[in-house]
C-alpha positions in Angstrom: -33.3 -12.8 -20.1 -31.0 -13.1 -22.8 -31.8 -16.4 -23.6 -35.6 -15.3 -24.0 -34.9 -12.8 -26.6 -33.2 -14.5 -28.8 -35.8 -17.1 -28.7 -38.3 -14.5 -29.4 -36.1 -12.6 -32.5 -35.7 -16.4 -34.2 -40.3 -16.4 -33.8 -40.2 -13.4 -35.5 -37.6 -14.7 -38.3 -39.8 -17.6 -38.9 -42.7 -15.4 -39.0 -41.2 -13.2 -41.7 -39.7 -16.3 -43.6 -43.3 -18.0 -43.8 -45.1 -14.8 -44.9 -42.5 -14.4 -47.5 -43.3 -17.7 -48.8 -46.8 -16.7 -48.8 -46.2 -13.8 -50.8 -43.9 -15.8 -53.4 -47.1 -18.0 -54.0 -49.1 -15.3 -54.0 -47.0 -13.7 -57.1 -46.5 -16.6 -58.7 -50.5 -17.2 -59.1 -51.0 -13.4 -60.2 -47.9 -12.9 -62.5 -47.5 -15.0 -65.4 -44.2 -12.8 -66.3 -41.1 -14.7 -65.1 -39.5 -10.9 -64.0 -41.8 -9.6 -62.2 -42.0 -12.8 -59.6 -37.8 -13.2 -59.7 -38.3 -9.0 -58.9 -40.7 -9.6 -56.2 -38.8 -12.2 -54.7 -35.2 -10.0 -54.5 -37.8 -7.8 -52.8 -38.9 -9.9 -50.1 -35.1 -11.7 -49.6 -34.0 -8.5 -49.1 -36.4 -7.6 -46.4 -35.3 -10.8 -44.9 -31.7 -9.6 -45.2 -32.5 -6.5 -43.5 -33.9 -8.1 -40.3 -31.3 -10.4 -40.0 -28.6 -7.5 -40.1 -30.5 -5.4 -37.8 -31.0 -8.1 -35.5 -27.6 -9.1 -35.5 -26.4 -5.5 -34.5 -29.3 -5.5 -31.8 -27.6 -8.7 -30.3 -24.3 -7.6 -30.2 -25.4 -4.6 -28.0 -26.9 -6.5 -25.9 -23.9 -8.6 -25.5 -22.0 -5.8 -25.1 -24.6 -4.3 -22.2 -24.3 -7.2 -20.7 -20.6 -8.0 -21.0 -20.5 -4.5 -19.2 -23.0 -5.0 -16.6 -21.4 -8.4 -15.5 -17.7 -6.2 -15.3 -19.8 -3.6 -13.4 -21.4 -5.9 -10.7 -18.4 -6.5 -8.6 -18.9 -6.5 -5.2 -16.9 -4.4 -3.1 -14.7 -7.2 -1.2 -15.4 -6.1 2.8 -12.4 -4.7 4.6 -10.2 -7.0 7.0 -11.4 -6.8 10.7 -8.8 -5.7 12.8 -6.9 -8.8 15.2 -6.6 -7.5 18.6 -4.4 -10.3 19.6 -1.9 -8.3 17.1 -2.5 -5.5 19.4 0.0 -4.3 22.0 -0.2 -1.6 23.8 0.3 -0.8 28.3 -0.6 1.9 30.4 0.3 1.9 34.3 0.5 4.5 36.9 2.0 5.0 40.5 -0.9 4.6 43.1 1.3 6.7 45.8 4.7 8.5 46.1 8.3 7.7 46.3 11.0 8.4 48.2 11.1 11.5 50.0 14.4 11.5 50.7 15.5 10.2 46.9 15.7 7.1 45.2 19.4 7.0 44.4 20.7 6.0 40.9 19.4 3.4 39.1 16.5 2.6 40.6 13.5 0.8 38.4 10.1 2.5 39.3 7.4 -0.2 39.4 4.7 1.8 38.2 1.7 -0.8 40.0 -1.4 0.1 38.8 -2.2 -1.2 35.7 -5.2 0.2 33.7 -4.6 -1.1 30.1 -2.1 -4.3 29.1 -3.4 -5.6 25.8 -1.1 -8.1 25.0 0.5 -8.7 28.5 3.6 -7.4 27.9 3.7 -5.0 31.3 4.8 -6.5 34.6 3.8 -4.3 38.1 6.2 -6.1 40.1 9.3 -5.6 38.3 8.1 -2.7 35.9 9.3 -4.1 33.0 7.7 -4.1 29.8 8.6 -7.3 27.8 7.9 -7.1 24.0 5.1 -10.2 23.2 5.9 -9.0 19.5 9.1 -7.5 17.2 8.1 -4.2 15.8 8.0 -0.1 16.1 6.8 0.9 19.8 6.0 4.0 21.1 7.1 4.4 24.7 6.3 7.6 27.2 6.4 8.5 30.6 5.8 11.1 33.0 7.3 11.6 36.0 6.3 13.7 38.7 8.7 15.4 41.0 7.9 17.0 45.0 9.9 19.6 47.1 10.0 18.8 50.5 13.2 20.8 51.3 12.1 24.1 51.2 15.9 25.8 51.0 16.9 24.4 48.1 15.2 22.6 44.5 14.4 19.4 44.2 14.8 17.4 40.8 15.0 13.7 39.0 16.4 13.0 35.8 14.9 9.3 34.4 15.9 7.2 31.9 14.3 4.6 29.6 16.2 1.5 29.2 15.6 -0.7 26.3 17.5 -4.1 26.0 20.4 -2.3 28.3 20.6 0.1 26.7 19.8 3.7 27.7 17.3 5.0 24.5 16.3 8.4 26.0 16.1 10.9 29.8 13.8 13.3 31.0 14.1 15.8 33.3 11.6 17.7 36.0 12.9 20.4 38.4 10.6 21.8 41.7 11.9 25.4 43.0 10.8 26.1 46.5 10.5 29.4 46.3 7.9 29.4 43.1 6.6 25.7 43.0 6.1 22.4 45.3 6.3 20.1 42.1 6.8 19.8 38.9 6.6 17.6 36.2 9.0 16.1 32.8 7.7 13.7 30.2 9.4 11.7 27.7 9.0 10.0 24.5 11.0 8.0 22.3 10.0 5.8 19.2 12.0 2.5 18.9 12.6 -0.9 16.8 11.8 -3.6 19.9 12.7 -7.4 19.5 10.4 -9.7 21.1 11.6 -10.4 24.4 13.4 -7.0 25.1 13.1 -5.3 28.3 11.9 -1.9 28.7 11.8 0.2 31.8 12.4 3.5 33.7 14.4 3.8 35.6 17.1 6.8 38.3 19.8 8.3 36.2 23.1 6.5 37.3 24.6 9.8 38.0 22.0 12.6 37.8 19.5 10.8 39.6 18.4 14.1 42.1 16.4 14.5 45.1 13.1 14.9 46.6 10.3 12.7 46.5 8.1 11.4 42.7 4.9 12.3 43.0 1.5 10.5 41.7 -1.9 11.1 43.4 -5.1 12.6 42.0 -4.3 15.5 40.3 -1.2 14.6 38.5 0.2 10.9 37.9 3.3 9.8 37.2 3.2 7.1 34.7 4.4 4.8 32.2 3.0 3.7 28.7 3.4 2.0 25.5 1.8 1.0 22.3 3.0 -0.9 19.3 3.0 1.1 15.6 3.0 -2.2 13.2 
């Protein structure tokens, strides 16, 4: 387009230049008086001038435009699609209960039914959660506990073990005389290597009594998801 236009601004240029000659001859035939042809020749030289200033100034806007509309038309670069083989996150819940008569301390809950485990990283037979990737997780649980001794409460405290390491407890207490069950959840937020172990687990002193609950209406379960 631009190209075009300055093709057509040089036809007109010519076209001005060749009817200026035409006037020169024109005056030189029909005035014998050396000023008034030199005059009328300033005359049409500056007409000349003229057009060539103005069409200088009109290119040079048009440059400009077009300088700016070639800045303008960036595209908008499309966003990055999420990777879900960066993704990492488990969710698993006990499909009956436990240990009526208690669990004792230290004792791993395999939480076996498995509804989510992008990334692999849950186990069902151990109930472990092994970190397929280094970063910030996100681990809860809930735990469900059952009275079945009606003269006295029943209770579990649970722990979350990350690498060895104890990282956080929660506790759920069931009254006879107001409640069959109750429940406690937990929630920590931790820095996980790859290759660490995380599970629940008994408290190794406080572990309780009375059976852990998970059936239709409440579940106790176990779940994780990676921040980062």
């Amino acid at each position: 387009m631009k190209v075009k236009w300055m093709q057509e601004t040089l036809c007109t240029s010519i076209v001005i230049a060749s009817a200026c000659k035409t006037c020169i001859h024109n005056e030189d035939i029909e005035n014998t008086s050396t000023s008034k042809v030199s005059g009328g020749r300033k005359a049409i030289m500056w007409c000349i001038q003229k057009q060539s200033m103005v069409s200088a100034r009109d290119l040079s806007a048009r440059s400009a435009d077009g300088e700016t509309d070639r800045l303008l038309d960036v595209s908008t670069p499309p966003l990055p699609s999420k990777n879900t083989s960066s993704v990492v996150a488990f969710y698993a819940y006990l499909s009956t209960t436990l240990g009526q008569t208690g669990l004792g301390p230290d004792h791993t809950i395999k939480f076996d039914v498995v509804k989510t485990n992008q990334g692999n990283g849950y186990h069902s037979g151990s109930g472990v959660f092994i970190a397929p990737q280094t970063g910030f997780y996100v681990f809860t649980w809930t735990i469900r506990v059952g009275s079945y001794d009606h003269s006295s409460p029943n209770f579990h405290s649970t722990e979350i073990v990350i690498n060895n390491n104890v990282y956080g407890s929660s506790y759920a207490l069931a009254i006879s005389d107001s409640s069959r069950d109750d429940s406690g959840t937990g929630t920590v937020v931790a820095h996980v290597n790859q290759g660490d172990d995380v599970y629940i687990k008994t408290h190794s002193s406080h572990h309780g009594g009375g059976g852990i609950l998970s059936e239709g209406v409440g579940r106790s379960s176990f779940s994780g998801w990676k921040l980062n």
